[in-house]
N, C-alpha and C positions, 0 to 999 in steps of 0.2 A: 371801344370808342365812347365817346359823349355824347348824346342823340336829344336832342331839342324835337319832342314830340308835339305838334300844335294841331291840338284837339282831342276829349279826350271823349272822341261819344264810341260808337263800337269796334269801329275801327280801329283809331288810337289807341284805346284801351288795348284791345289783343296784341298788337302789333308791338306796341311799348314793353309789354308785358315777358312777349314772348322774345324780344330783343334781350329786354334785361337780365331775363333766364338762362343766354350764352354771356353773361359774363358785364355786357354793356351796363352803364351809367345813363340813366334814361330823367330827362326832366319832361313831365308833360305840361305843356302849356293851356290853360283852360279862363275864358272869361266867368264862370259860372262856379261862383264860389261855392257853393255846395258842393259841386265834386271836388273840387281843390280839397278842400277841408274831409269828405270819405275817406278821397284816394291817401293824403297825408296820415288818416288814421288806419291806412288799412287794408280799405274796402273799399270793393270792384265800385264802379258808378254804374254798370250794366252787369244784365244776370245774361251768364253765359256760362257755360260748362267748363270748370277747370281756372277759369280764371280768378276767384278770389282766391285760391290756392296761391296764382301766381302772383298776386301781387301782394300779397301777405307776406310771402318770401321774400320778394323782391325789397319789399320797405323794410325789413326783419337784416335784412341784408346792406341795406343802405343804400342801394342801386336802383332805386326807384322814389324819387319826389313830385309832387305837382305847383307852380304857380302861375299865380297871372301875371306876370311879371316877361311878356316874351322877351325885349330886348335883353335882359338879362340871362335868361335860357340859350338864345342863340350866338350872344358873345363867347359863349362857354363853351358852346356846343363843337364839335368836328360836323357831323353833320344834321340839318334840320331836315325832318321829316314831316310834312305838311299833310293833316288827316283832314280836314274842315268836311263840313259837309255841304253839298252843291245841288237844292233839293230843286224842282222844277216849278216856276213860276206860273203865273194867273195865263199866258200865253202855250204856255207848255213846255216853253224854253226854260235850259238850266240857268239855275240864280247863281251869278259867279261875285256878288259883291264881297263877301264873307273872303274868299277865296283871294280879292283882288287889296281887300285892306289888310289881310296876314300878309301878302306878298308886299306891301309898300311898309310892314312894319317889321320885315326881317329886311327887306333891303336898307333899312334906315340902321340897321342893328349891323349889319356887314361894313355899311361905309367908316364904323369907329374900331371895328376889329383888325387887328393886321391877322395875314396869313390867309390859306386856301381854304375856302369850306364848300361840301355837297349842300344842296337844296334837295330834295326827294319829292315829286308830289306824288301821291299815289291815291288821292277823290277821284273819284267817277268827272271824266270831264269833256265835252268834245275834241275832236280832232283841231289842234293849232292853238288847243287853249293855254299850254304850256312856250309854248315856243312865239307869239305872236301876243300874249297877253302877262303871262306871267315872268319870261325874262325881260322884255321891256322893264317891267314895275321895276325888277332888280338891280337893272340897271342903270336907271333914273334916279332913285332914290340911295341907291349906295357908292354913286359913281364910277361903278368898278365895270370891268370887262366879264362877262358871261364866259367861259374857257382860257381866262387866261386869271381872273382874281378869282374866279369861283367857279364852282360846276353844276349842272342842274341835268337833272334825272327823271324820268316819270314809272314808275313800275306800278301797274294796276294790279288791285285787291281781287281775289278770287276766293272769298270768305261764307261759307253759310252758316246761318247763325242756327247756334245749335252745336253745331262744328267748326267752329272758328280758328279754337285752339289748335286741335289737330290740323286744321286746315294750314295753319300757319308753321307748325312746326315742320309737316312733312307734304308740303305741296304738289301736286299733279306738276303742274310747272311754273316756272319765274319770269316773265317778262322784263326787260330791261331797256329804254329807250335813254340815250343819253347827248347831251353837248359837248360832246369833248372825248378823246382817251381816257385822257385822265378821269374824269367822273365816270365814266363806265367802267373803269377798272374799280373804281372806290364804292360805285353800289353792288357789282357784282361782288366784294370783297364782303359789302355788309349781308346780303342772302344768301350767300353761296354758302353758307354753312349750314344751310340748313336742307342742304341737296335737292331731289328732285331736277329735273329737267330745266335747263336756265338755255334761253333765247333772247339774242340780243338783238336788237331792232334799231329801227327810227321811234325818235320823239311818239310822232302822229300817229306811224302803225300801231305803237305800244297805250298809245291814249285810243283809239278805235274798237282794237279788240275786246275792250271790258263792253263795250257799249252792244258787239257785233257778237259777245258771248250770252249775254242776257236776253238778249233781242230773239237769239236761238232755243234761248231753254224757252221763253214765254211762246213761241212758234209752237216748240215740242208739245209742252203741257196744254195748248188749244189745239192744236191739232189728235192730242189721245183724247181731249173732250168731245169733241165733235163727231173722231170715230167712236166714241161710248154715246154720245144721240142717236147716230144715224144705226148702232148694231141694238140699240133699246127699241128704234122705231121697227124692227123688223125682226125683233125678237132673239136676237143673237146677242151670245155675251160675249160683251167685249173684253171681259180679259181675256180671254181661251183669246180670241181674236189679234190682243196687241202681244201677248205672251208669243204668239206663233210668229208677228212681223219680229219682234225681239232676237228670234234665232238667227236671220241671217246679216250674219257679220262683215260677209261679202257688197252688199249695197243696200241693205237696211242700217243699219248701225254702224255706220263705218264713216270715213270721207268720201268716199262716192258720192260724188252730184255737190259738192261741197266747194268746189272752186268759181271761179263768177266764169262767165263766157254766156253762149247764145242761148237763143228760146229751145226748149224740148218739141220734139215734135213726135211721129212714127204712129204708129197703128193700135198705139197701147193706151200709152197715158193719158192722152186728151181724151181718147174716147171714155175709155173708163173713171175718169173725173167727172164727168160730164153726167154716163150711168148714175153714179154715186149720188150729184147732186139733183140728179133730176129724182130720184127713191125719193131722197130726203123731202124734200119738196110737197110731194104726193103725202106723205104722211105731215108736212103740216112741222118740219124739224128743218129750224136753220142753222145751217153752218156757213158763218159770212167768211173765214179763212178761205175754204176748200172753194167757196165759189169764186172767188175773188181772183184762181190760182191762173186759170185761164186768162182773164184779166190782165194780171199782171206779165205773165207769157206775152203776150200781145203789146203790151208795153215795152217788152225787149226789140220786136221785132221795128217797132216806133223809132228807138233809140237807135237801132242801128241804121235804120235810114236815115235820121235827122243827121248823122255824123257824115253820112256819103254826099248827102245833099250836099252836107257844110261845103266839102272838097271843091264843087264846083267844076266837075268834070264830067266830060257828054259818055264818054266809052267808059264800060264799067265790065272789068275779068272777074267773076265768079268761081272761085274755085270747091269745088266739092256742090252736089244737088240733092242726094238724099239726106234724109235728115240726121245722117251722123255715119262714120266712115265705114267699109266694109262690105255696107249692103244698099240694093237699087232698091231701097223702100223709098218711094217718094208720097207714101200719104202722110198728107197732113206736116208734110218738109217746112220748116220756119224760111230753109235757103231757098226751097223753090217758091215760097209765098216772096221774099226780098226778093225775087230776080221780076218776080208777077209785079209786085209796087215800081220795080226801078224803069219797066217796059212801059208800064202806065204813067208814068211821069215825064217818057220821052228818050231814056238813055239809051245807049247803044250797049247791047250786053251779049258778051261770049263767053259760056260755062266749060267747065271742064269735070270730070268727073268718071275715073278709070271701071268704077262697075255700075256705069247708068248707060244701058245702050237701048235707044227707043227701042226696035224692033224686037227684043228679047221681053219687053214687058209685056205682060199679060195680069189680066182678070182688071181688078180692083186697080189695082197699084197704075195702071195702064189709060184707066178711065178718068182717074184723077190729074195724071200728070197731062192727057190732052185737054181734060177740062181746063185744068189751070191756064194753060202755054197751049197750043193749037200746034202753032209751030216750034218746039221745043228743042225737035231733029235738030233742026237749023242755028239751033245757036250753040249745042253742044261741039267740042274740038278734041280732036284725036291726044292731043300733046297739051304739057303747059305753055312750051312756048309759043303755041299756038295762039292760048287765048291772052298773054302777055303781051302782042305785037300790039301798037297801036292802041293800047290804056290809058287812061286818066287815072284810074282806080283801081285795086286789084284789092279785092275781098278772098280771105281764105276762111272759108264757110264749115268748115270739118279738122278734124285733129289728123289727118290724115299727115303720116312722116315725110312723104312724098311731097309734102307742101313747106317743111320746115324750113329752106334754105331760100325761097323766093326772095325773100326782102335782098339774099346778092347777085337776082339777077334781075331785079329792077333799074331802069337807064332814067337818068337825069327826067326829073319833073315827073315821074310816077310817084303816086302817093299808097300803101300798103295799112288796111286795115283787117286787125286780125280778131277772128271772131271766136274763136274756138281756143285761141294763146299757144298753137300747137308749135308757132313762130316765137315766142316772148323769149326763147334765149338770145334770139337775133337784134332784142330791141337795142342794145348797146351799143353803141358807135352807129346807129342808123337812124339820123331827125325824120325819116319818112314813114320809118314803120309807128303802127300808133295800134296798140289792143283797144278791144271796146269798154272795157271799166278798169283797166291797168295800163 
């Protein structure tokens, strides 16, 4: 292919680079005449491993040039790949000007080209920035139709610098978000060669994940800081310490607890969060993550009420009361705290829940659930259909399988909110079922 690269700062560079290296015709577009004039003689504009290799080849080869000259790069091009860079402004918001004048000067470059061409963006950008911002421009300025004159694409960089190269040549995996068949066939055409795992998406999902992956390493890397304060304040080394969490793969290191759904509750994690911060504390060692966790926990359970409110329904079916399926633990239940808010606010509520039977509970677990609820008995029901008669609302509170099918036995003007997503294959052809963050 012909590849109209526009930008040539780290990104562009590898990307172009390592394009050129299967064979591609790469022109990189650059306002900043010094690299124009390196990369034409040669040499990388960024030090990165591997890379003056490649593009010494590549120009040695003829398949590699740089100008400033976009319209003329993207007439020529089959497909333009958009590198800009989109840094974060005096507000903290990303700065999309840069971003927003390359897109009004390749669509001005499309409306004198005949034929079909991909647009690729692949900057770090928010969700809709591509779809709501960037084909607009295209389409304004070049007259053309978005999937029928042209196609556009977003596949996010997963680059560490350092390891760029490599990164690019043999990826973990490829995202692919497109507007069309046809352009989703034609970017998966231009990466799929270079294998790994290729996932094709929506636009928005495939602009989110780069934001929703960095967001997670930055988590990571303060959360092993915080446990290297709090094992310093108490004399333990924290590597022997994270080395040990490291081992299991099962729900340390895994997807585990990785999907969105409701608050954590049970007799472990809060309390021992809680432990942890209060040490730290005492020794005079902050960790604003880990205290904050609870925090934000509580802010799920916020969220889920504001949504039930929204409904506007007086009777509210509870399904599932311990705090997650299988077992009658109800300390410290996020569903038996929702069912405690929806009681104090006036609703009428019937739970359901196959292993929470008052009289069986004992000790702790027993103390808590009358402290919460007094009369608890009373609102628990033998059956779902039980606590289904006469709803406004029906919450499914636990991943429990037993719960999967409810949304088809919901009757006209029953609203289905699912908290746990154990329902979400049912969301299809049903406007009433609604997840709480999907």
């Amino acid at each position: 292919m012909r590849i109209a690269v526009i930008g040539l700062g780290y990104v562009g560079s590898v990307a172009g680079a390592c394009l050129a290296e299967l064979g591609h015709d790469v022109t990189f577009v650059e306002v900043n005449a010094v690299k124009v004039e390196q990369l034409n003689a040669g040499f990388s504009p960024v030090v990165e491993a591997g890379l003056p290799e490649l593009i010494r080849n590549g120009c040695d080869a003829g398949r590699i040039r740089a100008t400033d000259d976009l319209g003329e790069a993207v007439t020529a091009a089959d497909v333009s790949l958009i590198c800009v860079g989109t840094p974060t402004g005096p507000t903290g918001d990303v700065h999309l000007q840069d971003l927003e004048k390359v897109a009004a000067q390749i669509g001005h470059a499309l409306a004198g080209r005949p034929g079909w061409q991909l647009v690729v963006l692949t900057s770090t950008v928010p969700p809709g920035t591509t779809e709501g911002l960037v084909v607009p421009i295209l389409e304004r300025e070049s007259g053309k139709v978005c999937g029928v004159d042209f196609g556009v694409a977003f596949s996010p960089e997963f680059l560490r610098e350092g390891a760029a190269v490599p990164d690019f040549r043999q990826p973990e995996m490829t995202v692919l978000g497109a507007s069309d068949p046809t352009a989703m066939a034609a970017v998966r055409e231009l990466y799929g060669a270079f294998g790994g795992r290729v996932f094709e998406t929506s636009i928005p999902a495939a602009e989110t994940v780069k934001l929703a992956a960095n967001a997670w390493h930055a988590l990571k890397v303060t959360f092993a800081n915080e446990m290297g304060r709090f094992c310093s304040s108490e004399g333990v080394d924290s590597r022997a310490v994270m080395t040990l969490l490291q081992q299991d793969r099962k729900l340390n290191v895994s997807a585990a607890y990785l999907n969105p759904g409701y608050a954590f509750g049970g007799s472990c994690l809060p309390k021992d969060l809680r432990t942890l911060t209060y040490r730290a504390r005492v020794h005079g060692v902050e960790l604003p993550v880990l205290e904050n966790v609870l925090r934000s926990n509580r802010a799920q359970v916020e969220f889920a009420l504001a949504k039930i409110e929204r409904y506007g329904g007086h009777r509210v079916a509870v399904l599932g009361l311990a705090f997650k399926h299988g077992t009658d633990d109800l300390r410290e239940s996020p569903i038996l705290e929702l069912v405690e808010r929806l009681l104090g606010k006036g609703h009428e509520v019937a739970v359901h829940d196959e292993s929470v039977s008052v009289p069986r509970l004992v000790g702790a677990n027993r103390e808590h659930a009358l402290r919460a609820i007094p009369h608890i008995a009373c609102l628990l029901q033998p059956e779902v259909s039980d606590v289904l008669i006469g709803a406004d609302v029906v919450v499914i509170g636990q991943g429990n399988p037993a719960y999967r099918d409810v949304v088809d036995r919901l009757v006209p003007g029953q609203r289905l909110l699912d908290l746990s997503g154990v329902a979400a294959g049912s969301r299809d052809g049903h406007p009433e079922y609604e997840g709480l963050s999907w």
